[in-house]
Biopython code that builds the backbone (N, CA, C, O; Angstrom):
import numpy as np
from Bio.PDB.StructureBuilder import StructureBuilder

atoms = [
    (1, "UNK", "N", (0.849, -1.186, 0.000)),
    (1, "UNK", "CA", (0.000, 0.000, 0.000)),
    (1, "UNK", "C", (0.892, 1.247, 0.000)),
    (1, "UNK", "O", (1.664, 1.541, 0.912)),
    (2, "UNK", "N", (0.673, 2.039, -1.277)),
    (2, "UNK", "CA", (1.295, 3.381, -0.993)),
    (2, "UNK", "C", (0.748, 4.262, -0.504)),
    (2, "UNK", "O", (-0.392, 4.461, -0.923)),
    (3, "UNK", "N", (1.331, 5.281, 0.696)),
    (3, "UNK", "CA", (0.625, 6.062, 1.300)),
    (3, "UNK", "C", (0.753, 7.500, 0.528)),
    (3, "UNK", "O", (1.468, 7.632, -0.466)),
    (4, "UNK", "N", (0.054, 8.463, 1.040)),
    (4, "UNK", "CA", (-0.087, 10.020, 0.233)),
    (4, "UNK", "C", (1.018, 10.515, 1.327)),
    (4, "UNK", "O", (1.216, 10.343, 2.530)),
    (5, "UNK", "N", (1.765, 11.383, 0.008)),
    (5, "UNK", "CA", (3.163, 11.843, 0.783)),
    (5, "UNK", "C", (2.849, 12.939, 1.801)),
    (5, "UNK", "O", (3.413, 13.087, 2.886)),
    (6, "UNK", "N", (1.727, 13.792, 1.219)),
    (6, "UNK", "CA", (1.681, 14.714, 2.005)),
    (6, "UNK", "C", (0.925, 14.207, 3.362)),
    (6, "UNK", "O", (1.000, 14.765, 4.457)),
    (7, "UNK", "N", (0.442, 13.442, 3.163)),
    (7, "UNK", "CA", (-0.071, 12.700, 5.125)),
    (7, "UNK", "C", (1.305, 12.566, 5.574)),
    (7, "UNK", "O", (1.651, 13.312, 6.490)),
    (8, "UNK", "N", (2.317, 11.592, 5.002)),
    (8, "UNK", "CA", (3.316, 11.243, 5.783)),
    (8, "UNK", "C", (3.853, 12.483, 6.306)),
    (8, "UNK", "O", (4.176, 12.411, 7.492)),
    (9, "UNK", "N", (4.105, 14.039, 5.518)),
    (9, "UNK", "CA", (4.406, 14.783, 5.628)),
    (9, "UNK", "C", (3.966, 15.574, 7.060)),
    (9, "UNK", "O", (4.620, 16.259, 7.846)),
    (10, "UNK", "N", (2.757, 15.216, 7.029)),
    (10, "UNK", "CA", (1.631, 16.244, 8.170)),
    (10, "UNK", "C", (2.726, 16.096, 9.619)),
    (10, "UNK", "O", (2.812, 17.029, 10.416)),
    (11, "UNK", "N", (3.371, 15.033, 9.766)),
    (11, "UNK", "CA", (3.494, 14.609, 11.220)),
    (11, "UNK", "C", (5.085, 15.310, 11.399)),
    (11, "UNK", "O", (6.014, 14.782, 10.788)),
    (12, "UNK", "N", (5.308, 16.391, 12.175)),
    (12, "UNK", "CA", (6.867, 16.641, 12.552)),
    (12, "UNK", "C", (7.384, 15.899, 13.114)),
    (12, "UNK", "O", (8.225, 16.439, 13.833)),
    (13, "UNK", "N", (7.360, 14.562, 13.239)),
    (13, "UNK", "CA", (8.461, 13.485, 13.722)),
    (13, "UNK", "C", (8.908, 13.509, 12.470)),
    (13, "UNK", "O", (9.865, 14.231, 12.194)),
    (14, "UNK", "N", (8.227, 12.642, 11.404)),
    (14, "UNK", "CA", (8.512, 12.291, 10.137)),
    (14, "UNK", "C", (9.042, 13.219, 9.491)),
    (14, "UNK", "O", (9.677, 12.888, 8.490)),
    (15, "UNK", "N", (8.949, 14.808, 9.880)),
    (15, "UNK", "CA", (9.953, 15.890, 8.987)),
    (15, "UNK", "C", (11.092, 15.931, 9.538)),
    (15, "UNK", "O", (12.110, 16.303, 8.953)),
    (16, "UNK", "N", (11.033, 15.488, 10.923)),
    (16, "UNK", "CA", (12.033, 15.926, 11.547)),
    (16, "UNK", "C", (13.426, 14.331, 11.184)),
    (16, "UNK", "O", (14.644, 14.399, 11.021)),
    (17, "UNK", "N", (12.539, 13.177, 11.185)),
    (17, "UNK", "CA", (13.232, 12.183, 10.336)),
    (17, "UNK", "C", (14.122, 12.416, 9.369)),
    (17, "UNK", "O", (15.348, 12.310, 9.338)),
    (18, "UNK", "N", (13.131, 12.833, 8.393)),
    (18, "UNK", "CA", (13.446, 13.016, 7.118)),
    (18, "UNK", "C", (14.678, 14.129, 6.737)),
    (18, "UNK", "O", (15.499, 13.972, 5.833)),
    (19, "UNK", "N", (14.573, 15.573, 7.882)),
    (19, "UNK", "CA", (15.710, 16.189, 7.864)),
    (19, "UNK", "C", (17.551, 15.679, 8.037)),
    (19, "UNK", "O", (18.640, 16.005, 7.564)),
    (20, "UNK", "N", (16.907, 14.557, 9.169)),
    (20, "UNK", "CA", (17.752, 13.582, 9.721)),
    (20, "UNK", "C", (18.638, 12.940, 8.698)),
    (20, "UNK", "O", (19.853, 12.845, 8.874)),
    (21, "UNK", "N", (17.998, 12.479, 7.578)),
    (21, "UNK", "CA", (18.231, 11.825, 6.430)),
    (21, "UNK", "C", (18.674, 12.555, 4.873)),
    (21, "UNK", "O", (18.925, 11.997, 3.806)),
    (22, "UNK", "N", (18.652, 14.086, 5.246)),
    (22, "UNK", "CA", (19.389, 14.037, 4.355)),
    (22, "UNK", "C", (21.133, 14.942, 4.256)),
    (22, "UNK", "O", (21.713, 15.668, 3.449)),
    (23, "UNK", "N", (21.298, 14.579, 5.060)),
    (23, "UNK", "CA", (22.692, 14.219, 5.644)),
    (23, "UNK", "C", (23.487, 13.068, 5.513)),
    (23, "UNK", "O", (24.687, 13.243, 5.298)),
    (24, "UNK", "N", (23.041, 11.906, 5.603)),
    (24, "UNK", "CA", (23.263, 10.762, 5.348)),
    (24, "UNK", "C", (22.236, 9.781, 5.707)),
    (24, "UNK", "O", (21.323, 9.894, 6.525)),
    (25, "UNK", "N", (22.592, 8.665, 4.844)),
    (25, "UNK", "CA", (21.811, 7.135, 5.500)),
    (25, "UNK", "C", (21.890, 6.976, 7.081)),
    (25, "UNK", "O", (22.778, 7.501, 7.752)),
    (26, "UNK", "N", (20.992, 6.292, 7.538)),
    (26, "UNK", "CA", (20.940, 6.049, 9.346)),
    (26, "UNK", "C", (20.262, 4.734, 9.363)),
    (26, "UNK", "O", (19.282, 4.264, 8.785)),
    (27, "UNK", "N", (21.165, 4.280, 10.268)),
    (27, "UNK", "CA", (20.784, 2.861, 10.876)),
    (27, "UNK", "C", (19.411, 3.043, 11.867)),
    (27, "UNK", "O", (19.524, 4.163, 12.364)),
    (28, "UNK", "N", (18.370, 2.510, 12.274)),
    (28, "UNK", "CA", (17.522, 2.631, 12.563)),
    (28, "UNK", "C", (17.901, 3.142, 14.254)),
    (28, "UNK", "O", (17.545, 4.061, 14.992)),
    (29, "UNK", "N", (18.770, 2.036, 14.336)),
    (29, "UNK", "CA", (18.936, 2.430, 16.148)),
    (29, "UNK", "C", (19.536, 3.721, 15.825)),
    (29, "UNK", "O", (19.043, 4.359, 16.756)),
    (30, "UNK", "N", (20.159, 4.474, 15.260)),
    (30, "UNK", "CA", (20.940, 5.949, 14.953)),
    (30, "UNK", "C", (19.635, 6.618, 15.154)),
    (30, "UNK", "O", (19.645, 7.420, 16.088)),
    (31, "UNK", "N", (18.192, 6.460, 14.334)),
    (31, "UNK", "CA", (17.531, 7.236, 14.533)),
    (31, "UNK", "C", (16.739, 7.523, 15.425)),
    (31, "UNK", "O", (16.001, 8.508, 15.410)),
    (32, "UNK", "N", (16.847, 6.228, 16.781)),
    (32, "UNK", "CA", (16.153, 5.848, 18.168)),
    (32, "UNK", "C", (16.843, 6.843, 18.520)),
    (32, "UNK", "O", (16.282, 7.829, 18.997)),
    (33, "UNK", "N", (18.002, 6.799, 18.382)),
    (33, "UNK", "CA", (18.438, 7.676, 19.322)),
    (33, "UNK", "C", (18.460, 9.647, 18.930)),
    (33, "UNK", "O", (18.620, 10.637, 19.643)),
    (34, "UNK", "N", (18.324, 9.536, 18.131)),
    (34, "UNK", "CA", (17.998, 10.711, 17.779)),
    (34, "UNK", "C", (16.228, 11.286, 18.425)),
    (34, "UNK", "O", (15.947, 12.483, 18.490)),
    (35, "UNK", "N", (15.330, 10.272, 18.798)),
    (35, "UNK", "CA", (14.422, 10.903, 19.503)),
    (35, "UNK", "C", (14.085, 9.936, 20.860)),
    (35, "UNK", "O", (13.086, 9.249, 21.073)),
    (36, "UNK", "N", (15.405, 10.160, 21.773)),
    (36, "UNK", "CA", (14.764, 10.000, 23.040)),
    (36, "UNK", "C", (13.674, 9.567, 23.880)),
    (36, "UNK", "O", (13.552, 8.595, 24.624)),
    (37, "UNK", "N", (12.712, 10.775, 23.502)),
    (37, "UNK", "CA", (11.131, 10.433, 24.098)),
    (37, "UNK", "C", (10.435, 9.839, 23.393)),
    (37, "UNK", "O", (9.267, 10.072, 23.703)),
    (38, "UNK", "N", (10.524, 9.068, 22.457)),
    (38, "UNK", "CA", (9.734, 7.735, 21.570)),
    (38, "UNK", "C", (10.271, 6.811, 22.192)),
    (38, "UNK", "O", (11.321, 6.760, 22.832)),
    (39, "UNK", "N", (9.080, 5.685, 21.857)),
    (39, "UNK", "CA", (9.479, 4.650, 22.048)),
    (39, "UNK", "C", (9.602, 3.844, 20.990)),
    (39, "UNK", "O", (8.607, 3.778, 20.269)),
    (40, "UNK", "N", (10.448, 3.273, 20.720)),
    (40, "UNK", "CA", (11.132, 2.338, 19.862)),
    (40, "UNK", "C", (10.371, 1.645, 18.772)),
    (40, "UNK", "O", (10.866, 1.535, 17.651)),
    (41, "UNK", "N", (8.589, 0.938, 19.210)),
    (41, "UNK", "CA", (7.496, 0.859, 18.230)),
    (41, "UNK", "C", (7.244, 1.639, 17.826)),
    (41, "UNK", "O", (7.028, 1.625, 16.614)),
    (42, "UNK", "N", (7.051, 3.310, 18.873)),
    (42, "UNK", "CA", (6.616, 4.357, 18.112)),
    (42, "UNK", "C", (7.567, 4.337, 16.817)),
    (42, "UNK", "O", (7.225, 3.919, 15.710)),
    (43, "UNK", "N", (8.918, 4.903, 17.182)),
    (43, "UNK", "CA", (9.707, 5.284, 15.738)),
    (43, "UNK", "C", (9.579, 4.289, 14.049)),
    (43, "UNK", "O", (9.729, 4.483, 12.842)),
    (44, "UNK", "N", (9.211, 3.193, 15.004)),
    (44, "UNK", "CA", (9.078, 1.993, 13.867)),
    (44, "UNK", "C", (8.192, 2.669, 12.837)),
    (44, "UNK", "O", (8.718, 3.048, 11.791)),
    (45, "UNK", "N", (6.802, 2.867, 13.052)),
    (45, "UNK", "CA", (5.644, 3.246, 12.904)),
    (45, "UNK", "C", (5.801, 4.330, 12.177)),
    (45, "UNK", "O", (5.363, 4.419, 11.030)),
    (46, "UNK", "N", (6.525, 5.376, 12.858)),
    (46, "UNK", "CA", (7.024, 6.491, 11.364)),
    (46, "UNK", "C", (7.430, 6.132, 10.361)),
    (46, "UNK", "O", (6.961, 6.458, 9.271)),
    (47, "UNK", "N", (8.591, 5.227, 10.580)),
    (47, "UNK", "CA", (9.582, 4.801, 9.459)),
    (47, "UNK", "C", (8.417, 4.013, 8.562)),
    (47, "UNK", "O", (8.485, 4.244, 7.355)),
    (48, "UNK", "N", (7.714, 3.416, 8.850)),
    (48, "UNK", "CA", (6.711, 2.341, 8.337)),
    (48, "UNK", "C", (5.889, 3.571, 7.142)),
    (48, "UNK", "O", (5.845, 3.413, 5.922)),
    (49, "UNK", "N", (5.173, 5.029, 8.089)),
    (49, "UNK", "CA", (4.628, 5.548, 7.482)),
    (49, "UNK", "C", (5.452, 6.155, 6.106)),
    (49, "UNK", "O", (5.142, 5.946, 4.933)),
    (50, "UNK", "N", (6.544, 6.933, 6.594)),
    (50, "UNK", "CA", (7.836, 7.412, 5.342)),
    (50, "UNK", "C", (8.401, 6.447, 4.522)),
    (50, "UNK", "O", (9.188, 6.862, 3.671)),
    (51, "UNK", "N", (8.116, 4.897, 4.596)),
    (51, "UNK", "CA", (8.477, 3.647, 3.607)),
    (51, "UNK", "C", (7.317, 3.848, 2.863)),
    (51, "UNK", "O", (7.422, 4.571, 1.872)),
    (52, "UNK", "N", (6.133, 3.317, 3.154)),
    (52, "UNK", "CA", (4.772, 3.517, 3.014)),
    (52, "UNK", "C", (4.648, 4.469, 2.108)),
    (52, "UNK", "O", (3.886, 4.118, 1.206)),
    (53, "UNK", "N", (5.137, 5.661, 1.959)),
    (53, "UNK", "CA", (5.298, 6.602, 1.123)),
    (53, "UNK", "C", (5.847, 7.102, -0.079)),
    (53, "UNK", "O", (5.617, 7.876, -1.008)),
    (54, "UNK", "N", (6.668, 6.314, 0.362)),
    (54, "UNK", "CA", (7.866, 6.502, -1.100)),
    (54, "UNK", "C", (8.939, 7.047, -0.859)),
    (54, "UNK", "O", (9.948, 6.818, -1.527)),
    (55, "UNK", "N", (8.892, 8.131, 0.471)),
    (55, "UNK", "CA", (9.969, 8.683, 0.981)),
    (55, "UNK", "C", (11.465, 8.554, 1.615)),
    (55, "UNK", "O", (12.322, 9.413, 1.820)),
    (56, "UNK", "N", (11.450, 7.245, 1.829)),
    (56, "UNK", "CA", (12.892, 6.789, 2.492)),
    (56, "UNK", "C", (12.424, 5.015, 2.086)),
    (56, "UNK", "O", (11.349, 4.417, 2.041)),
    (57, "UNK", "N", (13.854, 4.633, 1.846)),
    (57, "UNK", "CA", (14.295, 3.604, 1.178)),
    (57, "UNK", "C", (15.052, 2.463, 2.543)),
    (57, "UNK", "O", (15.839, 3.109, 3.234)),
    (58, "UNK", "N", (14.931, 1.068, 2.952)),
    (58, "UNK", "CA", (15.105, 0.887, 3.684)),
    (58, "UNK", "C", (16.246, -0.664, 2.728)),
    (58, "UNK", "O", (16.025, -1.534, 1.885)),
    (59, "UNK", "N", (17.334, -0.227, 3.498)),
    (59, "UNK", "CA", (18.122, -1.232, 3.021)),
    (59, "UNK", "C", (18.541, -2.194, 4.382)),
    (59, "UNK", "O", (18.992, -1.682, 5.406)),
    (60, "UNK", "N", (18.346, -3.490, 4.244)),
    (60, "UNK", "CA", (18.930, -4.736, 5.253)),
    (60, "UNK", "C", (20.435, -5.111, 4.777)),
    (60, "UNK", "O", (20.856, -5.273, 3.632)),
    (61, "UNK", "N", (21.226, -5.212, 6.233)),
    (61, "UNK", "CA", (22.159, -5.685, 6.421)),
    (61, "UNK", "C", (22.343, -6.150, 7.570)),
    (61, "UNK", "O", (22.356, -5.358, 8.511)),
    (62, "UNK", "N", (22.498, -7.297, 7.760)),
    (62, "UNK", "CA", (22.440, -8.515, 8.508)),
    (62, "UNK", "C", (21.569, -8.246, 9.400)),
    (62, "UNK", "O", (20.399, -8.148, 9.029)),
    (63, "UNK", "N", (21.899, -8.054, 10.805)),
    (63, "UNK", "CA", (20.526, -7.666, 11.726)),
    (63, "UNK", "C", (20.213, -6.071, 11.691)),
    (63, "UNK", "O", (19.363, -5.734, 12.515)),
    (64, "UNK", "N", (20.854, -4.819, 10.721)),
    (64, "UNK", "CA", (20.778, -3.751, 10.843)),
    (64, "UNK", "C", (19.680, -3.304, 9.861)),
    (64, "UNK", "O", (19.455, -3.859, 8.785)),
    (65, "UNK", "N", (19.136, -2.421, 10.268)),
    (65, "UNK", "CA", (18.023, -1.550, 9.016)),
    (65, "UNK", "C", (18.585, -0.061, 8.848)),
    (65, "UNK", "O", (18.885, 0.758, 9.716)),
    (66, "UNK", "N", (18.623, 0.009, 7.747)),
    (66, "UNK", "CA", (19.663, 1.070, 7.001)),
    (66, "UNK", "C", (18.435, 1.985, 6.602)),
    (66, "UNK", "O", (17.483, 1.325, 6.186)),
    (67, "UNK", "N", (18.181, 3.749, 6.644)),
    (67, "UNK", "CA", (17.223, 4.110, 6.177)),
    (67, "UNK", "C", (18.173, 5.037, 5.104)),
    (67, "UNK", "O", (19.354, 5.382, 5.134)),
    (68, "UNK", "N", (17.450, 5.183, 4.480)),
    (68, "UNK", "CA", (18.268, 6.453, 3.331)),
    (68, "UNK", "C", (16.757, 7.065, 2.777)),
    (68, "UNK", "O", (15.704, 6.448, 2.935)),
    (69, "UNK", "N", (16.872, 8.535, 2.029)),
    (69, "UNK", "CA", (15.628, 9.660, 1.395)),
    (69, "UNK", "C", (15.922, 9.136, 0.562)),
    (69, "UNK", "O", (16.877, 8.397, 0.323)),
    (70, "UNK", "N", (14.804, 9.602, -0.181)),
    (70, "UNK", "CA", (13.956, 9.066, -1.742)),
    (70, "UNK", "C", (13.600, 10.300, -2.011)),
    (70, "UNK", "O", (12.465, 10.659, -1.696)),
    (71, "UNK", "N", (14.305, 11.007, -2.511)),
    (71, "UNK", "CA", (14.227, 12.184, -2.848)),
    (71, "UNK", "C", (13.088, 12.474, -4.137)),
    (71, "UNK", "O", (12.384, 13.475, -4.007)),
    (72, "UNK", "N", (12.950, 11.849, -5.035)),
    (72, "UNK", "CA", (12.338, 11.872, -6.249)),
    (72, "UNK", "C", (10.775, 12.190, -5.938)),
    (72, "UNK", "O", (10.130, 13.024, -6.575)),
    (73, "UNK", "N", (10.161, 11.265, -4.674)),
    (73, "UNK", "CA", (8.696, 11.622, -4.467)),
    (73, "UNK", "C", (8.737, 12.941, -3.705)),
    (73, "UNK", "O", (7.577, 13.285, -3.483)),
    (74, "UNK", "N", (9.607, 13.806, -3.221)),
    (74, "UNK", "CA", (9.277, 15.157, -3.047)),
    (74, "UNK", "C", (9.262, 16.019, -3.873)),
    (74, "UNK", "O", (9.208, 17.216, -3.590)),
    (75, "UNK", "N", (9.317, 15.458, -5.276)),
    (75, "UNK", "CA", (9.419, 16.182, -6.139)),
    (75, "UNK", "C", (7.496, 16.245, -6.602)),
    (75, "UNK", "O", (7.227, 17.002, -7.534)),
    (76, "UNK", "N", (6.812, 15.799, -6.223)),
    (76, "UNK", "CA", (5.749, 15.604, -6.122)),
    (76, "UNK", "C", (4.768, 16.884, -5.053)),
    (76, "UNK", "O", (3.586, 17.224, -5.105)),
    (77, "UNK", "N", (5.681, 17.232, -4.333)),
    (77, "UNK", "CA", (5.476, 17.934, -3.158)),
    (77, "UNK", "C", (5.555, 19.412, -3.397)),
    (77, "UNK", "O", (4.895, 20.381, -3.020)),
    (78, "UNK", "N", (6.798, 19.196, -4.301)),
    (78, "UNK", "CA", (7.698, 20.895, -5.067)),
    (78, "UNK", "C", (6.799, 20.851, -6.055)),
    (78, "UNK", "O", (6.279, 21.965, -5.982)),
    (79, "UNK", "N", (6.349, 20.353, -6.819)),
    (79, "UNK", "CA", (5.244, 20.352, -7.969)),
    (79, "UNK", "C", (3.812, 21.082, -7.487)),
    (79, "UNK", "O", (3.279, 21.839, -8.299)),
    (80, "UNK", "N", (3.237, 20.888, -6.297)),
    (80, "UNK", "CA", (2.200, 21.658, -5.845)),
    (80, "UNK", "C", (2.867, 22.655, -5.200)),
    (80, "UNK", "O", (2.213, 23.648, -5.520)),
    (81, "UNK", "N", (3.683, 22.993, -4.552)),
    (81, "UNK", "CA", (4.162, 24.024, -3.797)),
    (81, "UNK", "C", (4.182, 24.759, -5.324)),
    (81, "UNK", "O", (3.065, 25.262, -5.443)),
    (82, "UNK", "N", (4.704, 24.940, -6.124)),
    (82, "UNK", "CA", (5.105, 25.466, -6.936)),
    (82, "UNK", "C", (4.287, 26.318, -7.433)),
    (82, "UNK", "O", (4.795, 27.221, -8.097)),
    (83, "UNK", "N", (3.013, 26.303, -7.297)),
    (83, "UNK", "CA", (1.678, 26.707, -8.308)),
    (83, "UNK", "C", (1.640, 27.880, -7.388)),
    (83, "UNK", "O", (1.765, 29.040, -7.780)),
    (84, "UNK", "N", (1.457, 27.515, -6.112)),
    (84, "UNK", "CA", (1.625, 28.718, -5.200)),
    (84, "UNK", "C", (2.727, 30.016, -5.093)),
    (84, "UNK", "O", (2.653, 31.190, -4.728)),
    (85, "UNK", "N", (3.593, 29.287, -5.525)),
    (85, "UNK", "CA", (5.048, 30.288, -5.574)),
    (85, "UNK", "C", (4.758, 31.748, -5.877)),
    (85, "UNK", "O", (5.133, 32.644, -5.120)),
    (86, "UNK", "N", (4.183, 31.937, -6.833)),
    (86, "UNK", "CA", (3.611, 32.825, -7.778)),
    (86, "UNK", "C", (3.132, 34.237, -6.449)),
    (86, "UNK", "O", (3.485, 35.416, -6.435)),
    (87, "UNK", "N", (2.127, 33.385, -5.365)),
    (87, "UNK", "CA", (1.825, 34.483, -4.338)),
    (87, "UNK", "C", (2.925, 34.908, -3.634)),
    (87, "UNK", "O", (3.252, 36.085, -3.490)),
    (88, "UNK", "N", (3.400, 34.104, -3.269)),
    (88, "UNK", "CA", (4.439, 34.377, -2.483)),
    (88, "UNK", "C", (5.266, 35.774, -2.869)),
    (88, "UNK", "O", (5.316, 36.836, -2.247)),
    (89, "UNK", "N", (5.778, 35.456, -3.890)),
    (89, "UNK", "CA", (6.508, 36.841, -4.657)),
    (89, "UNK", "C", (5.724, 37.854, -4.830)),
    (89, "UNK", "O", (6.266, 38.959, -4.793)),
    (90, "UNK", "N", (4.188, 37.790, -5.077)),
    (90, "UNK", "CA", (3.126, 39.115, -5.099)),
    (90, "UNK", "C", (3.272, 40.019, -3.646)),
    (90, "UNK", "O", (3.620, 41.181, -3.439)),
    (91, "UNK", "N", (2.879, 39.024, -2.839)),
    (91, "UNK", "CA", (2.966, 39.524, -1.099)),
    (91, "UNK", "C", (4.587, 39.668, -0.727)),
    (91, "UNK", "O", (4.708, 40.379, 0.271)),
    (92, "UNK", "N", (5.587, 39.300, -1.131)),
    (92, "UNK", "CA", (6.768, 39.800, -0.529)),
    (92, "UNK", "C", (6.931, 41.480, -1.409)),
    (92, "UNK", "O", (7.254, 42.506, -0.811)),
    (93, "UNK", "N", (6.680, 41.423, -2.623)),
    (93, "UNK", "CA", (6.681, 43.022, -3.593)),
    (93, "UNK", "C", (5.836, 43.675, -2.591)),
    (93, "UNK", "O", (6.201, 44.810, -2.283)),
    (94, "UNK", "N", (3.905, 42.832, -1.525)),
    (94, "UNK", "CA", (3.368, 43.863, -1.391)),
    (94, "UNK", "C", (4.139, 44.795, -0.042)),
    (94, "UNK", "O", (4.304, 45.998, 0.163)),
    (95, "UNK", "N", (4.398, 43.864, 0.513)),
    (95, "UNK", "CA", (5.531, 44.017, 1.584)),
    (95, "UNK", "C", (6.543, 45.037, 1.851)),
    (95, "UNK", "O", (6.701, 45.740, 2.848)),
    (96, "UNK", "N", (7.462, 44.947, 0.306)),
    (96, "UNK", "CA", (8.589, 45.248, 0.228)),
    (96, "UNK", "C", (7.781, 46.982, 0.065)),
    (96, "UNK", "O", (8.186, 48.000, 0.625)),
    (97, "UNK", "N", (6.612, 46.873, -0.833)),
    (97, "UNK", "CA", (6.404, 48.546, -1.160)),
    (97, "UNK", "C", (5.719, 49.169, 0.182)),
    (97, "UNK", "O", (5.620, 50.387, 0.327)),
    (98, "UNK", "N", (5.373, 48.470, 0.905)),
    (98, "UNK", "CA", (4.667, 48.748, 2.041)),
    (98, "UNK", "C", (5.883, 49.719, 2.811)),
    (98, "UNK", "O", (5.990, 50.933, 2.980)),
    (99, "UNK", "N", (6.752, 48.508, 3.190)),
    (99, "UNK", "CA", (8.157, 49.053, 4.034)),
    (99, "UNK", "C", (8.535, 50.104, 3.829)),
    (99, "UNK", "O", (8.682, 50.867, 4.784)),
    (100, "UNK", "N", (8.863, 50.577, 2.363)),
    (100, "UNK", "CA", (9.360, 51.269, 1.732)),
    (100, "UNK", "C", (8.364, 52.554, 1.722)),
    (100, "UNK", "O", (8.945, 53.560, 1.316)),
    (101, "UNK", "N", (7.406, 52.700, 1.968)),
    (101, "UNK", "CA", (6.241, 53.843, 2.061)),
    (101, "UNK", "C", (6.135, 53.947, 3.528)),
    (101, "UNK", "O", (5.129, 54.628, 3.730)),
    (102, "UNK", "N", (6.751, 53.563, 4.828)),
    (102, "UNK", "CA", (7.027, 53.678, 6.266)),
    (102, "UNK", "C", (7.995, 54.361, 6.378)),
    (102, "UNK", "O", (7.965, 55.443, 6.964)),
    (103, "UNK", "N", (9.623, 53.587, 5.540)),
    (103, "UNK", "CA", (10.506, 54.241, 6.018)),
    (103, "UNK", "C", (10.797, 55.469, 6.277)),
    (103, "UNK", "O", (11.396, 55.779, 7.307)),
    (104, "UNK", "N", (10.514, 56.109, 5.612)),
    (104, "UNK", "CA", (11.260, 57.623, 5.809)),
    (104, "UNK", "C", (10.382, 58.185, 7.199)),
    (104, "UNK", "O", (10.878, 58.652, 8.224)),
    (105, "UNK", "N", (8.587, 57.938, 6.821)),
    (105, "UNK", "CA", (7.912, 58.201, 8.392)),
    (105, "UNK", "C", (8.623, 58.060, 9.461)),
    (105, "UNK", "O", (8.713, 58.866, 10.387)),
    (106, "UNK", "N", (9.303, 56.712, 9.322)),
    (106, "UNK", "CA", (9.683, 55.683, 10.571)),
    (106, "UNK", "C", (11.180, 56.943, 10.931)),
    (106, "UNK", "O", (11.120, 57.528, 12.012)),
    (107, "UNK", "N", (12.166, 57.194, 10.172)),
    (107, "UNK", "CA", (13.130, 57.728, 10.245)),
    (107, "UNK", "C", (13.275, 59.364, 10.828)),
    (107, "UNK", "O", (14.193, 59.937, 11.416)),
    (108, "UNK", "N", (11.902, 59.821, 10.366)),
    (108, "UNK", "CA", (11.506, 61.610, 10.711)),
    (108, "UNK", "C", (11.505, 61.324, 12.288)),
    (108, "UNK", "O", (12.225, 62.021, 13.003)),
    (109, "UNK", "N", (10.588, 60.153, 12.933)),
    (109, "UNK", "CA", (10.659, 59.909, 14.146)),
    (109, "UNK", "C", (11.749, 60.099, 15.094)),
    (109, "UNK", "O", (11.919, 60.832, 16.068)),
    (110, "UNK", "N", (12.445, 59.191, 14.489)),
    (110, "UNK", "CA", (14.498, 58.936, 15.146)),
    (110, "UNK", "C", (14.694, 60.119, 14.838)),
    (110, "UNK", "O", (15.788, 59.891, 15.354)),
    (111, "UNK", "N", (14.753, 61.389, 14.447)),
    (111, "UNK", "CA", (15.500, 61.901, 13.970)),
    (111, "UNK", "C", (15.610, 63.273, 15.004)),
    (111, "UNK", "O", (16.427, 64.163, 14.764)),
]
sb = StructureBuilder()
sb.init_structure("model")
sb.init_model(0)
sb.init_chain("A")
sb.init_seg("    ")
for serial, (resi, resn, name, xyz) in enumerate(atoms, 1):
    if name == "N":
        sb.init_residue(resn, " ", resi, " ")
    sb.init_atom(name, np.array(xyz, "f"), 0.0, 1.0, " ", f" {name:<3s}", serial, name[0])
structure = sb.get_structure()
């Protein structure tokens, strides 16, 4: 069953995983220990959800579980972000002219 990336996404363990990962591959116990206050099924259960996904790739070696990113299905992610982009740059211009129609007010003040 493949899961929808952006669910896996919703949960900040799993971002915070995933940040984890792209730095390098991590052995599973590497990533226990990277969150303390889980418990050990819990973390499973992420990893399960971010496999589940498409998002991280799980390689076996002998008794170790190796996780590594799958970078390609966030490209799925940048594909909708993308449509949006467009506002983003409207509201930082509206921003930028906003600022720019304060400053000097802002400066007569200090002065």
């Amino acid at each position: 069953m493949e899961r929808d990336v952006f669910s896996a996404l919703a949960d900040p363990t799993r971002r915070q995983v995933l940040d984890l990962l792209t730095r390098k591959e991590r052995a599973a116990g590497e990533l226990g220990r990277a969150f303390p206050q889980m418990s050990q099924p819990g973390l499973s259960r992420h990893l399960r959800v971010l496999r589940e996904a498409g998002l991280v790739r799980v390689r076996q070696e002998r008794q170790h579980r190796y996780y590594s990113l799958r970078s390609e299905r966030l490209a799925e992610v940048d594909a909708w972000i993308s449509k949006y982009r467009v506002f983003w740059g409207t509201e930082l211009d509206s921003l930028e002219a906003y600022l720019d129609g304060t400053k000097p007010a802002a400066r007569g003040k200090r002065a």
